[in-house]
TORLUM-405076 format. One record per residue: x, y, z of N, C-alpha, C, O in turn; residue number from 1. Coordinates in Angstrom, 2 decimals. Each point is the difference from the previous one (the first is absolute). Last residue first. Example, Ala and Ser with C-alpha at 12.3 -4.5 7.8 and 13.67 -1.06 7.14 Angstrom:
BEGIN
12.85; -2.25; 7.08; 0.82; 1.19; 0.06; -0.77; 1.09; 0.73; 0.51; 1.11; 0.17; 2;
-0.22; -6.83; -0.24; -0.89; 1.19; 0.00; 0.90; 1.20; 0.00; 1.04; -0.02; 0.66; 1;
END
This chain:
BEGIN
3.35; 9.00; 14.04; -1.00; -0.71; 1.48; 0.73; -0.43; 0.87; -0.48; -0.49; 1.02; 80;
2.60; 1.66; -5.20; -0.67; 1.78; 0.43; -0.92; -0.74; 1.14; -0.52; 0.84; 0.74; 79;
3.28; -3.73; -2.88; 0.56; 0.47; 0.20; -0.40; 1.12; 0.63; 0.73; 0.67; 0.72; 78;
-3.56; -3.74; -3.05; 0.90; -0.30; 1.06; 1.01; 0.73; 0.77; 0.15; -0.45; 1.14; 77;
-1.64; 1.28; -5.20; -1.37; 0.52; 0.62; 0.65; -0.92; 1.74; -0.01; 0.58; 1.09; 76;
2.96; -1.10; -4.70; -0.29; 1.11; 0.24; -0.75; 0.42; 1.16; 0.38; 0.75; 0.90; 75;
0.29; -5.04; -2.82; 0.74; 0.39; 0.82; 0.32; 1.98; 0.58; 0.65; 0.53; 0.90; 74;
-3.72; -2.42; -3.67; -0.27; -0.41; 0.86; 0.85; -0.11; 1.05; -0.34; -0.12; 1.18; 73;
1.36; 1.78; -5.66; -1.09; 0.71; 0.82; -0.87; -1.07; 0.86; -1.20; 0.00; -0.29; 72;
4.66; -1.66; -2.02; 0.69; 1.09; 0.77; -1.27; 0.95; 0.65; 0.05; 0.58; 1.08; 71;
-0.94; -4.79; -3.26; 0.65; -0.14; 1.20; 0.56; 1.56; 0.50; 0.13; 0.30; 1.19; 70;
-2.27; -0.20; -5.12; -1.08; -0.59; 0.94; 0.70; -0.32; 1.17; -0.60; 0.28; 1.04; 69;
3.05; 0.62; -4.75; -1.00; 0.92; 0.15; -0.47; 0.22; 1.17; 0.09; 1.02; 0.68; 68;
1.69; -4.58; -2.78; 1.15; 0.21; 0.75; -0.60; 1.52; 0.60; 0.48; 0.39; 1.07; 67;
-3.54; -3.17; -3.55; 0.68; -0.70; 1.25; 1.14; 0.94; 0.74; 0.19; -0.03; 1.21; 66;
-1.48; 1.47; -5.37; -1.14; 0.30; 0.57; 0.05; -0.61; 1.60; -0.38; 0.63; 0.99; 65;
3.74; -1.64; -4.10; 0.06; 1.21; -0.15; -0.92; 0.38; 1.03; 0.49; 0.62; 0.94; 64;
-0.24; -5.06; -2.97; 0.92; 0.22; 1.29; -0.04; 1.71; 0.58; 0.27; 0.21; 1.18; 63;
-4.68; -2.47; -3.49; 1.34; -0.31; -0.47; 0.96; 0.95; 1.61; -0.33; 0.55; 1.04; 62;
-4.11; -3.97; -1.46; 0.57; 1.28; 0.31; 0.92; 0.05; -0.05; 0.72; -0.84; 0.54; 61;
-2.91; -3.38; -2.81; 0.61; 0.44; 0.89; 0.46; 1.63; 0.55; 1.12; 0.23; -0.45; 60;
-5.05; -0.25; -1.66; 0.62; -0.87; 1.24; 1.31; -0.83; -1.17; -0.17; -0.12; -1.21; 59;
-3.58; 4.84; 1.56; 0.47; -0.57; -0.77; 0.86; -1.27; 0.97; 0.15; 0.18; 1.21; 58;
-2.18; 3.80; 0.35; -0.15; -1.58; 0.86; 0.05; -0.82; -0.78; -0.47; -1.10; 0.31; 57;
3.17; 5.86; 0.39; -1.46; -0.60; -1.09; -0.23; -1.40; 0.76; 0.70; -0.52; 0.87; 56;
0.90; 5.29; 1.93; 0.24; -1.39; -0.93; -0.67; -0.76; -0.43; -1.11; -0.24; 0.48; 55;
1.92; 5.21; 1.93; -0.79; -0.20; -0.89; 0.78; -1.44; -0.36; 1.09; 0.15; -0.53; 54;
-0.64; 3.86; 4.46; 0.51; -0.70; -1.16; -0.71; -1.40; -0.52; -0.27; -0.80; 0.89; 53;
1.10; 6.10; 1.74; -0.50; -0.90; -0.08; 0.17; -1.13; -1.32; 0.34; 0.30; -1.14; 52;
1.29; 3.92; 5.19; 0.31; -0.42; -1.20; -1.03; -1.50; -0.19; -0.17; -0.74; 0.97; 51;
0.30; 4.06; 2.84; -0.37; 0.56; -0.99; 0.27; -1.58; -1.39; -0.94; -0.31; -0.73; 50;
0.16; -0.99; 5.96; 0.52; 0.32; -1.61; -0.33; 0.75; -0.77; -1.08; -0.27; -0.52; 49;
-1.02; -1.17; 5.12; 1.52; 0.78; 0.01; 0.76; 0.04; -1.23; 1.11; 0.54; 0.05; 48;
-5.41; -2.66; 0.02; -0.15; 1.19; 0.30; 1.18; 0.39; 0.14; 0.23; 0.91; -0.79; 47;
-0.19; -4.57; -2.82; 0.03; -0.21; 1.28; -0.18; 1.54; 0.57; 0.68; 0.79; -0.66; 46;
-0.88; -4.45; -4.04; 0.20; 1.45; 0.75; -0.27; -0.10; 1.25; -0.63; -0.98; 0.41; 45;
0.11; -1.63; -5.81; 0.77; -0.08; 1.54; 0.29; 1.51; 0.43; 0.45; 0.96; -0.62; 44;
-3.51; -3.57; -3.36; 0.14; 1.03; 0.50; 0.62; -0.07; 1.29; -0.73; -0.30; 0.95; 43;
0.19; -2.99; -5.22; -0.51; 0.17; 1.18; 0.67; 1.27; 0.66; 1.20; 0.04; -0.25; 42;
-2.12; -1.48; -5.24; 0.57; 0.02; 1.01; -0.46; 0.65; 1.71; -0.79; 0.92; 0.19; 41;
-1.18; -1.48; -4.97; 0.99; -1.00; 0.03; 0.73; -0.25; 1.35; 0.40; -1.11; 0.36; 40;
-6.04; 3.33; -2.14; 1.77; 0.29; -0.12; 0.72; -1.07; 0.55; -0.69; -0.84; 0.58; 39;
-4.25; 1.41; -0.87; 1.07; -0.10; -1.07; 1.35; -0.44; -0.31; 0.68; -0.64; -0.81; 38;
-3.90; 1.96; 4.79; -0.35; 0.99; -1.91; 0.58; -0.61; -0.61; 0.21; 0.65; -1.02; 37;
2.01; -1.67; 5.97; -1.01; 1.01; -1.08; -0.74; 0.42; -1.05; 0.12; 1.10; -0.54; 36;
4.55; -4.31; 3.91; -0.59; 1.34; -1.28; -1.43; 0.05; 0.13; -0.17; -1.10; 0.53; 35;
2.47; 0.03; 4.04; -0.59; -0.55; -1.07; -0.55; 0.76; -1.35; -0.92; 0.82; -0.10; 34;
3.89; 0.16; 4.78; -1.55; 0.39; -0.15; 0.40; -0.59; -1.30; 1.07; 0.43; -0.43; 33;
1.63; -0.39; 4.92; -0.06; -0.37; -1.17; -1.44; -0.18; -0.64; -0.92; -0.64; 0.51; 32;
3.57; 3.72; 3.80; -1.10; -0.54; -1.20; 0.85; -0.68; -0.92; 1.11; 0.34; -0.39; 31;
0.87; -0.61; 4.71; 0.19; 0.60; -0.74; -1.04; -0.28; -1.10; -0.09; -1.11; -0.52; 30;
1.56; -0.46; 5.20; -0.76; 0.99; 0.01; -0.15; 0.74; -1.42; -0.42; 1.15; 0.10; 29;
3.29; -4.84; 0.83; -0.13; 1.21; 0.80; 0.04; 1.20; -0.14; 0.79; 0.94; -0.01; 28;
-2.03; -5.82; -0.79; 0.54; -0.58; 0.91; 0.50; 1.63; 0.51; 0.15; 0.21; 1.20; 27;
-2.08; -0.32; -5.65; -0.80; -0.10; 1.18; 0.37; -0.47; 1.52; -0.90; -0.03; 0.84; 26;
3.26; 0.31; -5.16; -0.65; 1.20; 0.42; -0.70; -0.11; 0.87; -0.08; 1.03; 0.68; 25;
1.63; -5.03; -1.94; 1.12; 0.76; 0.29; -0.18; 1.73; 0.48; 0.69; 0.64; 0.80; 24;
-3.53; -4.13; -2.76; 0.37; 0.11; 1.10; 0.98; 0.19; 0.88; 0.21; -0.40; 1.15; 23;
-1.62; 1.60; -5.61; -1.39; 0.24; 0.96; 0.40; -0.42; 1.42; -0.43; 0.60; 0.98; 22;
3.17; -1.33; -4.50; 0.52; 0.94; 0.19; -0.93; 0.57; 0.67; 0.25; 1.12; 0.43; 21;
-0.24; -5.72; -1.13; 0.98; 0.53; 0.27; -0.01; 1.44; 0.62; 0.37; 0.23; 1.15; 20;
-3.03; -1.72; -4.23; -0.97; -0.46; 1.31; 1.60; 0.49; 0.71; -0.05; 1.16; 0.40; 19;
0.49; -0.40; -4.78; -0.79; 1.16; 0.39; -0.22; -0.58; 1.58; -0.10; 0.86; 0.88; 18;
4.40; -3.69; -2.53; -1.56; 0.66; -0.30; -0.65; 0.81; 0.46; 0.34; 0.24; 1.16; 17;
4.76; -2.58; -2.62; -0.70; 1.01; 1.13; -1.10; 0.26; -0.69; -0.06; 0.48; -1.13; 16;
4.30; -3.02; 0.72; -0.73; -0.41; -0.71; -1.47; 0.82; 0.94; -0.58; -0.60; 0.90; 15;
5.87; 2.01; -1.40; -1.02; -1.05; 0.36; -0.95; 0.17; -0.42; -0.16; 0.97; -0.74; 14;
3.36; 2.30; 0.65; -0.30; -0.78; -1.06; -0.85; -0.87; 0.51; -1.06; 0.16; -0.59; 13;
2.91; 2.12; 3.95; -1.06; 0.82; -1.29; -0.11; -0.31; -1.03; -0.61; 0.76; -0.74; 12;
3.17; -2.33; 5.47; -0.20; -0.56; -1.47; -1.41; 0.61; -0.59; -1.09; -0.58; -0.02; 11;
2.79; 2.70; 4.19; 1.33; -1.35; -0.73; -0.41; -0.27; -1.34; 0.67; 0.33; -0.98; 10;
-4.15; 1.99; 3.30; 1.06; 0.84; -0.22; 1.39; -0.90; -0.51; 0.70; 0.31; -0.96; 9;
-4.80; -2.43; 2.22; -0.64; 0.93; -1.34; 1.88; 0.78; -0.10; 0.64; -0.05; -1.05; 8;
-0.62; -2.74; 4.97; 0.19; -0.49; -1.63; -0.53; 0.46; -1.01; 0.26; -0.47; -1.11; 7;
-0.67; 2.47; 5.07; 1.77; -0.27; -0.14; 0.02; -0.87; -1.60; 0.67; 0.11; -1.03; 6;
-5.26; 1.35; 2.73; 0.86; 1.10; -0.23; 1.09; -0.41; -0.14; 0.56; 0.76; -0.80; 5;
-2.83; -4.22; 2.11; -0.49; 0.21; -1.07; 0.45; 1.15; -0.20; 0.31; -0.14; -1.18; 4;
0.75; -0.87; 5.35; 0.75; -1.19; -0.96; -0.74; 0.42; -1.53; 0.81; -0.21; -0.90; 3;
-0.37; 4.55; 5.01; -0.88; -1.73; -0.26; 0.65; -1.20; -1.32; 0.84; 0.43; -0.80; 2;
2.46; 3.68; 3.66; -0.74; -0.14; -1.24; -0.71; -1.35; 0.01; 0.55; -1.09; 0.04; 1;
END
C-alpha cells in the first residue's frame, strides 16, 4: 500500500482535501472528474467498476466519504 492510501485509511478524520483525493485517484488510474453546472461534488469511477462514488469538495472532507474512497481503491486494486 503507497503512503497516501495507508494514511487516508488509518486516519479518516484527518484533515483531507479534494487535491488529496485527485491524487490519490490518479496514482491508479481512477477518474476524478470535477462537478459541472453547478454542482458540489466530484465524480469517482474507474472502467472495472460498476460502482461509483461521488464526494463534495466541501473541506474538510468528512470521514465517511474518506473511508469510501479507500475501499474502492482498494478495490479497483484488487481486480489489476
Amino acid at each position: 500500500m503507497d503512503g497516501l492510501l495507508e494514511r487516508m485509511r488509518r486516519n479518516p478524520v484527518g484533515d483531507w482535501t479534494i487535491r488529496d483525493v485527485e491524487t490519490l485517484c490518479r496514482q491508479d488510474g481512477i477518474f476524478c472528474e470535477p462537478p459541472r453546472g453547478g454542482g458540489s461534488h466530484y465524480k469517482i469511477a474507474h472502467p472495472k467498476m460498476v460502482e461509483k462514488l461521488t464526494i463534495p469538495y466541501k473541506q474538510p472532507i468528512k470521514p465517511t466519504y474518506i473511508r469510501k474512497l479507500t475501499a474502492f481503491v482498494l478495490a479497483v486494486r484488487a481486480l489489476q
